[in-house]
N, C-alpha and C positions, 0 to 999 in steps of 0.2 A: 393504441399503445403510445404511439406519438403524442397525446393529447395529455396523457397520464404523466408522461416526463415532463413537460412542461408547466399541471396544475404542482407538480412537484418541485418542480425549481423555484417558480414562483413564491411557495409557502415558504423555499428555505432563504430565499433571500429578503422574505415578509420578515420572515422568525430572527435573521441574523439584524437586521437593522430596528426592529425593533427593540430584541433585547439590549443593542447599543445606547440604547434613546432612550429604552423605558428604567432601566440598571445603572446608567450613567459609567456602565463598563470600561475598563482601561485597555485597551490595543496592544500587546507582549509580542507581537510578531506573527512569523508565518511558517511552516515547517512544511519546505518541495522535495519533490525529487523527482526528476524524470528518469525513467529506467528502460533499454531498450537494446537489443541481445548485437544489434552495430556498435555498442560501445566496446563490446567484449570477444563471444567469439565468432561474429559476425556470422550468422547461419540461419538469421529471418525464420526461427520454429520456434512453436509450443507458445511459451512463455514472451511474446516476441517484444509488445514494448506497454511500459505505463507509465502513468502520470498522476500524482496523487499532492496535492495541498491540503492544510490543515489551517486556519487563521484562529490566533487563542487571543481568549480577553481574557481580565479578570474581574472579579464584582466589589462592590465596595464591601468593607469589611461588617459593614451591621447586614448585610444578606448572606446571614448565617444556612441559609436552604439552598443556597449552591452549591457548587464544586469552587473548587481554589481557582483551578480554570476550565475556562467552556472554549471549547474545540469544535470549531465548525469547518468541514471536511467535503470537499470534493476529488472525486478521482474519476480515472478513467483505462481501462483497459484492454487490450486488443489479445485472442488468443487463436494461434491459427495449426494446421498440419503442417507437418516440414517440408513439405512439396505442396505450393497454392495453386501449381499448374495441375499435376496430377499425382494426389495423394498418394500412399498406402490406405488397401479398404479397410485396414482396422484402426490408423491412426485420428485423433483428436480432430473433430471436428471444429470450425471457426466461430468464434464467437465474442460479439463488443458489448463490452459494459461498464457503462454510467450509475455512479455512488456519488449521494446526498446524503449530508450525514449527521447527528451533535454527536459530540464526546465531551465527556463530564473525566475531570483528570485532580485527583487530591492525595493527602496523606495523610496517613492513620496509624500508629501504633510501630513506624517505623517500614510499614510498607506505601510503595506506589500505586494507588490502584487507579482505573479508570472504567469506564460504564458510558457506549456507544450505542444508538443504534440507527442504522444506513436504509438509504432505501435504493436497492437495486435495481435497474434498468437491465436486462438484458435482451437482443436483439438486434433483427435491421432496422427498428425504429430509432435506435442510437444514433443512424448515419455512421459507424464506425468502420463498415465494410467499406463503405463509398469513398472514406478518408484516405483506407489501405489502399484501394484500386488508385486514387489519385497520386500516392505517393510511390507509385512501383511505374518501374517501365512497363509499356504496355505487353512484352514479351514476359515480365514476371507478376504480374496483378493476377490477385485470386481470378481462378476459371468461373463459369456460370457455372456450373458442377460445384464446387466449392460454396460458392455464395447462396445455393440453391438448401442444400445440404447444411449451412450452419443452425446454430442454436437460436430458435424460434422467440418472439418477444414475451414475455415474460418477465413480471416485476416482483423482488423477493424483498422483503424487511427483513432485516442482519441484523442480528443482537451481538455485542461482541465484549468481552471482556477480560482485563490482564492484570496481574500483579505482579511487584519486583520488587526487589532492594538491593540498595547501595550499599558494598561491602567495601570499602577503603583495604588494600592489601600494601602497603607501601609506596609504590611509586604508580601503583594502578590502583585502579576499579573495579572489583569483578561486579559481576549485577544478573544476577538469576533470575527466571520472571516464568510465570506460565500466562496462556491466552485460551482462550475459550471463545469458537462462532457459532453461531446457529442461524441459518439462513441459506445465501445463497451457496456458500459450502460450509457443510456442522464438521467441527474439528476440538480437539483439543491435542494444544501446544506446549511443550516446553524446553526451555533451554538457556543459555546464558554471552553475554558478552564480556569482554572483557578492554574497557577505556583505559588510552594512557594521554597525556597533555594537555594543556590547559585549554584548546579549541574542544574540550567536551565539557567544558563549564554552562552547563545549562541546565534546569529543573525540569523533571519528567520526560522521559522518552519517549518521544511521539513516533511508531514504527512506522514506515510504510509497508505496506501489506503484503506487499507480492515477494520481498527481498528479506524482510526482516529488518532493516539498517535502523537507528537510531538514528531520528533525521538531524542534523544542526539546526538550532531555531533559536526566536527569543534578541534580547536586546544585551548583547554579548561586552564583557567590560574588559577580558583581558585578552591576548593576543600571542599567536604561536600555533605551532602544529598539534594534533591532535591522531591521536590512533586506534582504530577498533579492531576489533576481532570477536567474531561470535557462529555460535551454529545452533542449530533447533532442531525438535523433530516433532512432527506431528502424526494423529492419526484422524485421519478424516476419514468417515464414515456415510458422508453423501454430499454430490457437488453436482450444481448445474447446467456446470460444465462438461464434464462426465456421466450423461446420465446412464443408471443402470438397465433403463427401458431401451437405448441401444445398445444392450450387452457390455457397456463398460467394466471392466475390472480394476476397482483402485488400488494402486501398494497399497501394504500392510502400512507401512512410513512413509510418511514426507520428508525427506532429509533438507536441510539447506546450511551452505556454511560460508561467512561471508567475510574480506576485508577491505578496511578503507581506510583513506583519511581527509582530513579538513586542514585550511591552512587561513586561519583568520588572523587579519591587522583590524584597526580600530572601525575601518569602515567595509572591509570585502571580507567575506567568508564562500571560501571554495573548496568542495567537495568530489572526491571520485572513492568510486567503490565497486568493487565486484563480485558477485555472487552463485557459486554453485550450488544450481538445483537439483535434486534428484531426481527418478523420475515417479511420476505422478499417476500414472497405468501400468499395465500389466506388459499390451501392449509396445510401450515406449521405451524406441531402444537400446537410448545412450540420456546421458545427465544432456545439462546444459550448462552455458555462463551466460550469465548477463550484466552490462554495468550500467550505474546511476551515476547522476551527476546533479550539482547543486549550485548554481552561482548565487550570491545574496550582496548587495550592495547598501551600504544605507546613506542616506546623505542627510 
């Protein structure tokens, strides 16, 4: 497995600097966010923390056979029980996963769409358990029990796909979208946000996945506070991470609803946000929060 994430990284950063080289592509920025359940209501379960970057170029305009922009995507995610010492026997087992990814992101007929697809890593071949143990005191690092018991290595191709448009309401944004995966969890999404200030000036919303957020990105020209609000629901119908062969039961819905804001000058743009999750089994016996964060500096 170890071997496999690696012939896999390799190809993506073959693929990413080639097509810079071979496309003569332009560089538009980068869309982060680190999200991690210490930001918010500190209680280290489920959903516990991720990390998800996007880098967008765009192609010269006679390569009419592209996207407007190409979204080349890495992330990374830790998912654990709410006790790593000593679980509940029915809660969520642990589990770390590494995403490689292109996204293709354009407009058409007055919608946003884009057309993704990731290759999952998931496993103790990630090193992601090992990260956990490092970063916990030694009285709270996943048990052997724990790390024995997570979700086995395993590598999924994600198809992923979303649509939205930009509805100007006065002094906001509203912006409705649906999402579509298939892979390492099959789901379909939908839901909407709602943008106010001029720190949301930027073309297509790059989500990060686990939150929903509309990430801040791109090469920003005006300056001031910025504010969201949005909520989703999805129904997923098989996950990885849940799987049905240990008895999981998933809700009927994934709820999530989330607010934040951004505060950019000519050269910083900074980011918090926070997000309640719903829960995601049957199982699971209270929501969650968790917050992201963004710092971006340009010089």
């Amino acid at each position: 497995m170890l071997h496999i994430l690696r012939i896999i990284w390799i190809a993506w950063l073959g693929w990413f600097f080639a097509a810079g080289v071979s496309f003569a592509w332009e560089y538009q920025g980068s869309a982060r966010m680190l999200t991690n359940d210490f930001f918010a209501d500190r209680k280290d379960r489920w959903r516990s923390g991720s990390y998800q970057a996007g880098f967008l170029w765009t192609a010269p305009t006679t390569a009419r056979w592209v996207p407007e922009f190409l979204e080349f995507r890495l992330g990374a995610q830790v998912i654990t029980p709410a006790n790593l010492q000593n679980p509940e026997p029915d809660d969520r087992p642990l589990a770390g996963a590494i995403a490689l990814g292109v996204h293709g992101h354009w407009e058409a007929n007055g919608l946003d769409q884009s057309l993704g697809l990731d290759l999952v890593g998931i496993g103790p071949s990630t090193g992601l358990d090992d990260l956990l143990k490092a970063i916990h005191p030694k009285d709270q690092e996943p048990s052997k029990s724990v790390i024995a018991d997570q979700i086995g290595d395993t590598l999924r191709p994600t198809l992923s796909f979303a649509v939205g448009r930009e509805l100007p309401l006065r002094a906001v944004t509203f912006y409705p979208f649906v999402q579509g995966q298939l892979g390492a969890e099959t789901l379909l999404r939908a839901g909407a946000d709602v943008f106010w200030g001029p720190g949301w000036a930027s073309a297509f919303p790059i989500r990060d996945e686990v939150t929903g957020f509309a990430m801040p990105w791109g090469r920003w020209d005006r300056s001031g506070l910025g504010i969201v609000l949005g909520a989703d629901a999805a129904f997923v119908s098989d996950s990885v991470y849940l799987p049905s062969s240990r008895d999981y039961d998933l809700t009927e819905a994934r709820l999530r609803a989330r607010a934040g804001a951004v505060w950019r000058t000519k050269n910083v743009s900074l980011f918090y946000g926070a997000t309640w999750l719903g829960e995601e089994f049957d199982a699971q016996p209270s929501p969650q929060v968790v917050g992201s964060i963004n710092l971006s500096i340009r010089f």
